[in-house]
N, C-alpha and C positions, 0 to 999 in steps of 0.2 A: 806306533801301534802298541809296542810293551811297555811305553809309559801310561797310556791310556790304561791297558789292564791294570796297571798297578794304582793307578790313581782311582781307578774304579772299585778294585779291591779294598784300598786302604777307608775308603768312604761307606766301603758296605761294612766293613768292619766296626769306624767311627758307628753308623746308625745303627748297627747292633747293639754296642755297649751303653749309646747314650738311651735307647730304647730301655733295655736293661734296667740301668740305675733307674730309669723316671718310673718305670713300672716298681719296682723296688722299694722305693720311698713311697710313693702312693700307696701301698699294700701296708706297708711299716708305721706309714701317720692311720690308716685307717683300721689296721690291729690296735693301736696305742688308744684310738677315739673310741672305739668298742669295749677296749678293757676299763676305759674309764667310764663311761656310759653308757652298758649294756639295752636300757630301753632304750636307746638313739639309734642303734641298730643298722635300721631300714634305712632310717635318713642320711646314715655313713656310706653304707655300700651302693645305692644308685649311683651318687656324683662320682664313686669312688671308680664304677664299671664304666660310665661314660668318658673319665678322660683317660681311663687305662685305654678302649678303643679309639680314642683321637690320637694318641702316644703314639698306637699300631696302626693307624691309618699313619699318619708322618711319615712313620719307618719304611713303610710297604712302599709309599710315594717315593723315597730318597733310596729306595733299593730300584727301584723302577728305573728311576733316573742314572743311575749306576752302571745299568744291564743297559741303558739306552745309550751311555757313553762308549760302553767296549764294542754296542754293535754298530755304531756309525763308521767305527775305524776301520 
């Protein structure tokens, strides 16, 4: 049972940071496409909020699955 918390912990942690970085650079390439193509704008931030919430769906999934591991034990 307290390996399970901790492998469950250790993996919520993983998909926080990996969430983290991926949201991070998505944000950083999509500053950098704006400061170099201000009329491109609109066409930057759509693709850029759509996979920022697929990133956040992942994470939500893999925290799910985390919380679903400590309560089986």
């Amino acid at each position: 049972m307290e390996l399970a918390i901790l492998g469950a912990t250790i993996g919520a942690g993983l998909v926080a940071i990996g969430a983290g970085i991926g949201i991070g650079i998505i944000g950083a390439k999509a500053v950098d496409g704006v400061a170099r193509q201000p009329e491109a704008s609109g066409k930057i931030q759509a693709p850029m909020f759509i996979i920022a919430a697929l990133i956040e769906g992942v994470c939500l999934f893999a925290l799910v699955i985390c919380i679903l591991a400590v309560m089986r034990q």
